[in-house]
C-alpha positions as CSV (number, residue, x, y, z in Angstrom):
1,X,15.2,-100.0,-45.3
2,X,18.9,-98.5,-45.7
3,X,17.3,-95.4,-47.8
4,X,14.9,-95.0,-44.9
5,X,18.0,-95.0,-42.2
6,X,20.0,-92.5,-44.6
7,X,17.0,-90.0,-44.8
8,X,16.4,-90.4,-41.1
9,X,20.1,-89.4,-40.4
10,X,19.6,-86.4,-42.7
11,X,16.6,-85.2,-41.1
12,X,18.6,-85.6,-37.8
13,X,21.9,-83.8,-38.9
14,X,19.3,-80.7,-40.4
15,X,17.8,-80.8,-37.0
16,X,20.8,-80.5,-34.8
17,X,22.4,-78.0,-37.5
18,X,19.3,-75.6,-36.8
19,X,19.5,-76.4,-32.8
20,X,22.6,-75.5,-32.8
21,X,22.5,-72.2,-35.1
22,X,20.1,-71.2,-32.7
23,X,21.7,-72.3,-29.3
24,X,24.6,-69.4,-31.1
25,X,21.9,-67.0,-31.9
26,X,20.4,-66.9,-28.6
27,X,23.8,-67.2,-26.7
28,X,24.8,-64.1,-28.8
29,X,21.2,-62.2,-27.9
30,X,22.1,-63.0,-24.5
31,X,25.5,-61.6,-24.5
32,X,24.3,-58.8,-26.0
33,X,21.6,-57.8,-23.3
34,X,23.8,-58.7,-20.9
35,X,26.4,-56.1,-22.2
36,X,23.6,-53.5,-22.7
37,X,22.5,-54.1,-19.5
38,X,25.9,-53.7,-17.8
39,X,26.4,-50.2,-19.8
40,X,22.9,-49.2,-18.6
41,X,23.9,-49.8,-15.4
42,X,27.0,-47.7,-15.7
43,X,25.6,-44.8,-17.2
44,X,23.2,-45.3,-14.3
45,X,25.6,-44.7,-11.7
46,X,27.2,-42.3,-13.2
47,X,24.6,-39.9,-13.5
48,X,24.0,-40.5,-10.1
49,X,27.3,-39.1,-9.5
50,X,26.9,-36.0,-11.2
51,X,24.0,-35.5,-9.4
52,X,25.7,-36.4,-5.9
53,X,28.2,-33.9,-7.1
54,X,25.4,-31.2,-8.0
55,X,23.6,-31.6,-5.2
56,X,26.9,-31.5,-3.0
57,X,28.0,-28.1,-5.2
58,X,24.7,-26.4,-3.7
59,X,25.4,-26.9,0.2
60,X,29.7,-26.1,-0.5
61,X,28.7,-23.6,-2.2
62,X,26.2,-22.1,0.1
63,X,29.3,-22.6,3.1
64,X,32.0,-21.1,0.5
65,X,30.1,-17.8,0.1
66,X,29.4,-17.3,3.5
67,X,32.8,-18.3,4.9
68,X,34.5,-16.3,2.3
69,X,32.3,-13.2,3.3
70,X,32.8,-13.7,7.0
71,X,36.4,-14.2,6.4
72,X,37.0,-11.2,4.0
73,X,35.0,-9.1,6.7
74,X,37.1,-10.2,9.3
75,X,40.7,-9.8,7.2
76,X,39.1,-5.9,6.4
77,X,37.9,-5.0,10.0
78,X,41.0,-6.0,11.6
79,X,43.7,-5.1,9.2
80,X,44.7,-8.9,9.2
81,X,45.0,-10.3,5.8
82,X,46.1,-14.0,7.3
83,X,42.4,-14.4,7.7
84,X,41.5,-14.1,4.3
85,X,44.4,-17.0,3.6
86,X,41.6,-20.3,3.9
87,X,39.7,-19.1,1.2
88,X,42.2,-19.8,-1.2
89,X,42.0,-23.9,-0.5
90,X,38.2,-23.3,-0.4
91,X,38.0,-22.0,-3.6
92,X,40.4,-24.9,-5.1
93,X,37.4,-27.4,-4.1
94,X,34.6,-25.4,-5.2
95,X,36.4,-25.2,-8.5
96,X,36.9,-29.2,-9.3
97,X,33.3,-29.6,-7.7
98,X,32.2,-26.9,-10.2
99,X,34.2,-28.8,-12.8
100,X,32.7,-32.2,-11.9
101,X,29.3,-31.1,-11.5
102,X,29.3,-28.9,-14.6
103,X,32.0,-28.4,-16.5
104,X,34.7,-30.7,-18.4
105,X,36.2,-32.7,-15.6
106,X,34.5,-36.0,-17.1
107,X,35.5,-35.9,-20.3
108,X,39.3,-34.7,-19.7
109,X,39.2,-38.2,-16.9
110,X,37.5,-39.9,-20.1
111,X,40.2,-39.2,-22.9
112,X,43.3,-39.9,-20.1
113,X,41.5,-43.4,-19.5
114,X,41.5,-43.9,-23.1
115,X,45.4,-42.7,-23.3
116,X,45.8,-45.4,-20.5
117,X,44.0,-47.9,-22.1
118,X,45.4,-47.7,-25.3
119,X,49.1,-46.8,-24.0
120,X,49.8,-48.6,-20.3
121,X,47.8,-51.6,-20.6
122,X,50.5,-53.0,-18.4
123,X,48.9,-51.0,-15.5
124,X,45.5,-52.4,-15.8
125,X,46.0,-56.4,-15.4
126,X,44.7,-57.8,-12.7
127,X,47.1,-60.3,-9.7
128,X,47.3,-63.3,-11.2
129,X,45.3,-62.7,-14.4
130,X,42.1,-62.7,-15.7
131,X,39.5,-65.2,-13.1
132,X,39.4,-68.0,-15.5
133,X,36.1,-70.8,-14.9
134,X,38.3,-73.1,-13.4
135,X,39.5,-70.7,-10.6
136,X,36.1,-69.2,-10.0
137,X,35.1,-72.8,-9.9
138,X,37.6,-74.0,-7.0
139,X,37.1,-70.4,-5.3
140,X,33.1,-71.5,-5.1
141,X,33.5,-75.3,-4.2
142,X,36.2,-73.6,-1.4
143,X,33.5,-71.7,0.1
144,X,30.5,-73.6,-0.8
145,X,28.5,-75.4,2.2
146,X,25.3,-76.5,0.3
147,X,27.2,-79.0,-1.9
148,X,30.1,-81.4,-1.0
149,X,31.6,-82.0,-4.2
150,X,35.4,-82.0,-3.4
């Protein structure tokens, strides 16, 4: 009878060992599609971005050319070179939207995020620290009218 009780606790020990390997497995393949998904979402909204930014560069562009003609025509025909002057602001924002759209904007803001990162952390924490369960907790019971469990 004690043999039988011994192997019985065995089996049961083996069992939750396993359960519990794969409660971390799946916990980990969780975390892990949740992370993927979160980067997929990023890179998401980036590119839509960019393409706000490209689509944005067509119609500024379209305005720059014909305001800087018109201006230029106007600063020529009457011998008034202070019309010529808003072009140069214009052609300051078609160059960073010509930068962001196409060129190497992103990846210059990419490398001085890193520098931050790796350099000022300071900058980057958050008022009072990083939401712990406990204050996410008492921040949900606060506002939580389905449940009264104060």
């Amino acid at each position: 009878m004690k043999t039988m009780g011994v192997f019985m606790s065995k089996t049961l020990d083996q069992n939750l060992k396993k359960q519990q390997e794969f409660m971390l497995l799946n916990s980990r393949l969780q975390l892990e599609r949740q992370i993927l998904m979160q980067n997929q979402m990023r890179e998401r909204q980036m590119a839509m971005q960019i393409a706000w930014t490209r689509e944005f560069l067509k119609y500024y562009g379209a305005f720059f050319g014909l305001a800087s003609f018109a201006l230029t025509a106007g600063a020529l025909r009457n011998k008034n070179p202070r019309l010529f002057i808003p072009v140069i602001p214009l052609s300051f924002i078609l160059a960073y939207q010509l930068d962001m759209g196409y060129g190497t904007l992103i990846y210059r803001m990419k490398a001085e995020a890193e520098g931050i990162m790796e350099t000022e952390h300071d900058r980057l924490e958050l008022p009072l620290g990083t939401p712990t369960f406990e204050s996410t907790e008492k921040a949900r019971r606060a506002q939580s009218t389905f449940f009264i469990e104060k």
